[in-house]
C-alpha positions in Angstrom: -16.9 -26.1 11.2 -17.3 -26.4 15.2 -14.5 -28.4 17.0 -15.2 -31.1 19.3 -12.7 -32.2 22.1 -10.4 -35.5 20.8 -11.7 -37.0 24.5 -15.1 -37.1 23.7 -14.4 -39.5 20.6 -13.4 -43.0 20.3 -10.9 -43.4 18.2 -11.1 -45.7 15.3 -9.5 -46.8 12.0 -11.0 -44.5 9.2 -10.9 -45.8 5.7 -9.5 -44.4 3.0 -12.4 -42.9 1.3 -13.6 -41.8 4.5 -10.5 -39.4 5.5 -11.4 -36.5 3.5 -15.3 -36.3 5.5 -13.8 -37.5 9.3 -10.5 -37.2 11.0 -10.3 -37.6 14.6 -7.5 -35.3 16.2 -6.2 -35.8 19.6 -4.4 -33.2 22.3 -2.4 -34.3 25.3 -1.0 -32.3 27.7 2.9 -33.0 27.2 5.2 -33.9 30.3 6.3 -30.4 31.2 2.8 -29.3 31.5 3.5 -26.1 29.5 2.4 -27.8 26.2 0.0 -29.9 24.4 0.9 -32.0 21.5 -1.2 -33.8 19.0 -0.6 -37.3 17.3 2.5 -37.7 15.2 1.4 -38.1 11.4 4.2 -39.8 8.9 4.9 -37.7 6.1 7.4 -40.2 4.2 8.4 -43.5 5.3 10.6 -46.5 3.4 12.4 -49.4 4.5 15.5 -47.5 6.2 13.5 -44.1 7.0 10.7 -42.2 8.5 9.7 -38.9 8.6 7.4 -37.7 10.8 5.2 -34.9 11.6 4.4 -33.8 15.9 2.1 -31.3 16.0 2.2 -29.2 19.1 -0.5 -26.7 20.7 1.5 -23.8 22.8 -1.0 -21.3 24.9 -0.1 -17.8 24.5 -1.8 -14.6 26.3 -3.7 -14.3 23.3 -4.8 -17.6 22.0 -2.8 -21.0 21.2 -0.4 -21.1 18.8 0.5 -24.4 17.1 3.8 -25.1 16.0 4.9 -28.2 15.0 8.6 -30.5 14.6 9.6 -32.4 11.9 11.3 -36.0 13.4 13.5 -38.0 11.0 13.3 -42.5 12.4 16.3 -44.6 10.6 16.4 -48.3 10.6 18.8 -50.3 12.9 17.5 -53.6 13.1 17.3 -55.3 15.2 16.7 -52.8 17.5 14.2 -50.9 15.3 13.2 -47.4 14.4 16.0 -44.8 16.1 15.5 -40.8 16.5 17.8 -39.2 14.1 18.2 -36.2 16.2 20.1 -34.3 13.7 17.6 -34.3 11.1 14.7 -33.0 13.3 13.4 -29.8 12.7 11.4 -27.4 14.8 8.8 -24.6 12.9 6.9 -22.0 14.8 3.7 -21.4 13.9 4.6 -18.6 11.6 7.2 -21.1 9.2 4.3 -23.6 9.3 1.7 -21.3 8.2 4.8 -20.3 5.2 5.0 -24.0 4.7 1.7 -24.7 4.3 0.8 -22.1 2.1 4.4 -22.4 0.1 3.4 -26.3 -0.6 -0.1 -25.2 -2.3 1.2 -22.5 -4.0 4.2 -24.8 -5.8 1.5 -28.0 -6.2 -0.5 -25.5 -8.9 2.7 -24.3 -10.7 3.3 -28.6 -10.5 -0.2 -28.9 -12.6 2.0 -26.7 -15.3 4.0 -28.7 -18.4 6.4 -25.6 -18.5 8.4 -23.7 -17.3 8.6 -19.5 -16.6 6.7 -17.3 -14.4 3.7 -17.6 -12.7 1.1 -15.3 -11.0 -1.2 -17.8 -8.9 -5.4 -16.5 -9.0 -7.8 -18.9 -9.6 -9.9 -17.9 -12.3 -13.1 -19.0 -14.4 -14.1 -17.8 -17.9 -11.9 -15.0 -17.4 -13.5 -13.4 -14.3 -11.6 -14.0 -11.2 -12.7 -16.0 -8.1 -11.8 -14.7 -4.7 -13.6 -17.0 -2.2 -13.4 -15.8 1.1 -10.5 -13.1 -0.1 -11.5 -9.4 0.5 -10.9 -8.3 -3.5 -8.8 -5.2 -1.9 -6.7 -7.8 -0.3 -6.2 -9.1 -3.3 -5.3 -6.4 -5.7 -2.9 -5.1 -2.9 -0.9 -8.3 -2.8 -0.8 -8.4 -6.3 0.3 -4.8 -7.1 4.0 -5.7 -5.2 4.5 -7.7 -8.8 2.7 -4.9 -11.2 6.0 -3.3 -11.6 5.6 -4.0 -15.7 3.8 -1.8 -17.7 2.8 -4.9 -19.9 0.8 -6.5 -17.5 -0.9 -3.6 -16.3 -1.9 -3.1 -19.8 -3.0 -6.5 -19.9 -5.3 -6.2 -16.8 -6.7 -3.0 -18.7 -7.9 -5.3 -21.1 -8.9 -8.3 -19.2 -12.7 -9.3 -18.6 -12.2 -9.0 -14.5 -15.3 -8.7 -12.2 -16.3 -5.3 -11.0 -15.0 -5.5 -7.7 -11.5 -6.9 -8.6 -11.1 -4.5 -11.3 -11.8 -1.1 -8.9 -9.6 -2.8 -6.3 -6.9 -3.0 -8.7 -7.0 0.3 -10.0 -7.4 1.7 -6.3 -4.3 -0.2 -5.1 -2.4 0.9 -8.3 -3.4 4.4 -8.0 -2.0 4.6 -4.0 0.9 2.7 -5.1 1.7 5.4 -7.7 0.7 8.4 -5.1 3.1 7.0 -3.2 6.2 6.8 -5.8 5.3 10.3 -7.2 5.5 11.7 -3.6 9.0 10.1 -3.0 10.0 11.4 -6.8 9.3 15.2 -5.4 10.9 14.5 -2.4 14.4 13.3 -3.8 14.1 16.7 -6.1 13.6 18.6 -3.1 16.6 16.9 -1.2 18.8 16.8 -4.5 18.3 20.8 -5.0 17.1 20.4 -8.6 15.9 24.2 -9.3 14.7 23.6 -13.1 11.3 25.1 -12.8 10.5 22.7 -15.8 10.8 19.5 -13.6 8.6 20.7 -11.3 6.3 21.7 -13.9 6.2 18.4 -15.6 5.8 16.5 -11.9 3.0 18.9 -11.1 1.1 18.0 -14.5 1.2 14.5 -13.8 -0.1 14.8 -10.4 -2.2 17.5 -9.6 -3.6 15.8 -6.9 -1.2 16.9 -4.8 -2.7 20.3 -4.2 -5.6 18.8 -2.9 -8.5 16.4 -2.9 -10.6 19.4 -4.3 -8.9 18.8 -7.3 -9.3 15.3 -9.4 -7.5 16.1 -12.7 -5.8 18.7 -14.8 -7.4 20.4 -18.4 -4.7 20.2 -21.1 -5.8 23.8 -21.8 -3.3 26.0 -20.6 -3.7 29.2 -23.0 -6.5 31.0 -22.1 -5.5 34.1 -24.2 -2.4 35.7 -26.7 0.4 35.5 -24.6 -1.3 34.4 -21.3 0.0 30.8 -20.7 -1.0 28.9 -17.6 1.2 26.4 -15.4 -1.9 24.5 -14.8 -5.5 24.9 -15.0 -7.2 22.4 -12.4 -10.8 22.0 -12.0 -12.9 21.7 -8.8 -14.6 18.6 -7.3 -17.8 20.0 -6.6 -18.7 22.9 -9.5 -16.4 22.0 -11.9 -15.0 25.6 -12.3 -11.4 25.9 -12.8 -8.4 27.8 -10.4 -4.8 28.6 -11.6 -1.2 27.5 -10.4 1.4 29.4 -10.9 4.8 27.7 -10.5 8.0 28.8 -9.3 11.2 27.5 -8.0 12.1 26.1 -5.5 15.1 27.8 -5.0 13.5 31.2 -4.6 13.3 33.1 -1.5 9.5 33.6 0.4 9.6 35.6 3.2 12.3 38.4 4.4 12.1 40.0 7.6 12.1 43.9 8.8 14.1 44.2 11.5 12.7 48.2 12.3 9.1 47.1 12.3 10.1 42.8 13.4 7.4 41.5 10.6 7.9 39.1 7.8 6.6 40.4 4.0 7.2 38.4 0.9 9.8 38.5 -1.1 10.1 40.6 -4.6 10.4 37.1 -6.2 7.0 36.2 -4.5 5.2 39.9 -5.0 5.6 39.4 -9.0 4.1 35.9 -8.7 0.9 37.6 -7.2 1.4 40.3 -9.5 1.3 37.7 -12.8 -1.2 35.2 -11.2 -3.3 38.2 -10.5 -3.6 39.4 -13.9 -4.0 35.7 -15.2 -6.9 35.3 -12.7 -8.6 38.4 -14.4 -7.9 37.4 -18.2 -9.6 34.0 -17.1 -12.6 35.2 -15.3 -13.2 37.3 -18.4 -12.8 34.9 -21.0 -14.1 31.6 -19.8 -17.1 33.1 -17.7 -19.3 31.4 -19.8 -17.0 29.2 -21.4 -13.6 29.8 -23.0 -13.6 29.8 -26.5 -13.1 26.5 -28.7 -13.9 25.0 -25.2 -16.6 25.8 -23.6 -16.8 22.8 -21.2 -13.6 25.0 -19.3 -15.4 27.4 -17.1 -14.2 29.8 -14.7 -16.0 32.0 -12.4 -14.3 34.0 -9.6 -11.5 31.5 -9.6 -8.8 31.1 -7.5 -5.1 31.0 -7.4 -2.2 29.1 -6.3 1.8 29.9 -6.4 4.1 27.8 -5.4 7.3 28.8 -5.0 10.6 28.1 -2.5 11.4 25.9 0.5 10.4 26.0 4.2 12.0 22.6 5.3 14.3 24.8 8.0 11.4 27.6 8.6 10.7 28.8 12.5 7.4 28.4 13.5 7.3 32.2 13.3 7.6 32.2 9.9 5.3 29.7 8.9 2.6 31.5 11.0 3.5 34.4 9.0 2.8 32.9 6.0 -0.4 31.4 7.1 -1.2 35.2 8.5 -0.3 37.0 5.0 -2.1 34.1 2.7 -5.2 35.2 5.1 -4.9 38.5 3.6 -5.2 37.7 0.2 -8.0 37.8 -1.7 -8.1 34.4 -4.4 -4.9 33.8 -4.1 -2.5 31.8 -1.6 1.2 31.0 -1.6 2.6 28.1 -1.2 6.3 26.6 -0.6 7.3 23.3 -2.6 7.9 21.5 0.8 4.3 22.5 1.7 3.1 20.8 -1.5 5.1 17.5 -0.3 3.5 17.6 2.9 -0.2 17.7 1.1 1.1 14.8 -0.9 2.2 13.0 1.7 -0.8 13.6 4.2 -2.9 11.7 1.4 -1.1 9.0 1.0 -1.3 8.6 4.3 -5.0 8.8 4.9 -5.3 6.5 2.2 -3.4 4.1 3.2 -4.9 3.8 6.4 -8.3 3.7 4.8 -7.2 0.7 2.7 -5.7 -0.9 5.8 -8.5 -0.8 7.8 -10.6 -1.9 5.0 -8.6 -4.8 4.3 -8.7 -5.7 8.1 -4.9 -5.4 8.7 -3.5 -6.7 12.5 -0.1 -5.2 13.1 -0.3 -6.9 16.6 3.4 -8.1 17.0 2.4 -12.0 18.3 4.6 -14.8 19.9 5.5 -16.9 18.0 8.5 -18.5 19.3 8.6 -22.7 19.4 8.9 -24.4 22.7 12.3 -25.9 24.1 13.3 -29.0 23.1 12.4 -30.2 26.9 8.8 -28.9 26.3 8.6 -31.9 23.6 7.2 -35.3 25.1 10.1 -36.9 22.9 
């Protein structure tokens, strides 16, 4: 809707059925000439009080910011209407946007006979309306109260529109990258060495080891007495790598001080050693399909071991790591702290990608009301 100037108007009395279609607003410049202020609305007013609203227009390097101050009249006749001083209040233009949008909010849960909890999206025949609200937006504010597994079972089963529904799963799914990520990380930090934990945390999230990977096979015996850690399948062909897990607590890399190289460890050398023959078994059995499931196929697959910390590591170690994994054929080892970092890094680049899609401004603006002196009154 375009604005027009309050100067270029005359006012007039509007009537009442007219007030929703026309309202004329005028801005003065106050006194101090650092401020303009609008005309003072009454919000309340009875035979010994009046409350009223001053709206007030505050430029800023960026734009003008409105703020406005809440001014309470008593009676004292004969004199009239008095300023009660102590019962004025003075919002930025931050607490009157909270204001605003804290009045709607409650005047819905008002429309409600009872009493209890209440999640606030309009909705029609069970498919949501968003307006003019990015459905992303949406789902993300939402997910803060989608702590309870009830209501996200609910939403499973709700009739919600297309886009809603993949915004809600996609905010769900970050939200739960992100609390699987700090779940590995207080392991890490608490020393938990039971390989089991890790094995169960890497089961349920397999995504950590990279976005070539989009699930885990529940297969994890590919022959008599060859049992997988996990089996994960590729993006792109479909054909399935190993991981081989260790712990944490292991050593990686030792050093030779004759020949001043790094070489791995002997805890490290059998985990080749084992993940090398698993990588055999499985090319052979499942190169057209391992038996009683065909759909798992792998073909020249690859391998991954995970195994010890390098939290506290030199950069001359990592680089020897990186340098020995380059000499491996299929195979490359990995330390449980590099496995958080993976995680980590994709949270993070998806959480800026649902930033910028949601349009997010982190500009830190002004926002600070004027002086009482700024106010014409």
């Amino acid at each position: 809707m375009p604005r027009v100037r309050a100067s270029s108007l005359t006012p007039y009395a509007v009537p009442d059925d007219e007030k929703d279609d026309l309202t004329t607003i005028r801005r003065r410049e106050a006194r101090s000439g650092k401020v303009s202020y609008g005309d003072p609305q009454v919000l309340h007013e009875s035979s010994r009080r009046r409350v009223v609203l001053v709206p007030f227009f505050i430029p800023r390097s960026h734009g003008t910011n409105l703020s406005v101050k809440l001014v309470t009249y008593k009676k004292a006749d004969p004199e009239g209407w008095l300023l009660a001083e102590e019962k004025s209040l003075s919002l930025d233009e931050a607490a009157a946007r909270k204001l605003l949008r804290g009045l709607r909010e409650h005047l819905r849960v008002a429309e409600e006979d009872a009493d209890g909890s209440f999640i606030l999206l309009r909705v029609n025949e069970g498919t949501a309306e968003l307006g003019e609200h990015d459905p992303k937006a949406v789902a993300s504010a939402l997910t803060k109260v989608l702590s309870s597994s009830e209501i996200v079972q609910h939403l499973a089963e709700t009739e919600l529109s297309d886009e809603l529904l993949g915004a809600f799963r996609g905010a769900i799914r970050l939200s739960e990258m992100r609390s699987a990520v700090s779940q590995l990380r207080q392991y890490l930090d608490s020393g938990e060495d039971d390989e089991r934990v890790y094995q169960r945390w890497c089961e349920a999230h397999s995504w950590a080891f990279g976005n070539a990977y989009v699930m885990r096979d529940e297969v994890r015996e590919i022959s008599t007495g060859d049992r997988l850690d996990l089996l994960l399948p590729t993006v792109i062909s479909g054909y399935r790598d190993i991981v081989e897990l260790k712990r944490p607590d292991m050593p990686v890399l030792l050093y030779d001080q004759a020949h001043r190289n790094y070489y791995f460890s002997a805890d490290v050398s059998r985990a080749i050693g084992q993940s090398h023959r698993y990588l055999d078994v499985l090319h052979e059995v499942a190169a057209n399909g391992l038996r009683d499931h065909p759909e798992i196929v792998a073909y020249h697959p690859r391998g991954i071991v995970v195994i010890g910390r390098s939290e506290e590591w030199s950069e001359d170690q990592l680089k020897a790591l990186h340098g020995l994994n380059r000499r491996l054929t299929s195979l490359t080892v990995m330390t449980y702290d590099q496995l958080l970092g993976q995680g980590e890094r994709l949270v993070e680049m998806l959480s800026t990608r649902a930033a910028a899609e949601q349009g997010d401004d982190f500009e830190d603006l002004e926002t600070l009301p004027p002086d009482d002196d700024d106010f014409p009154f």
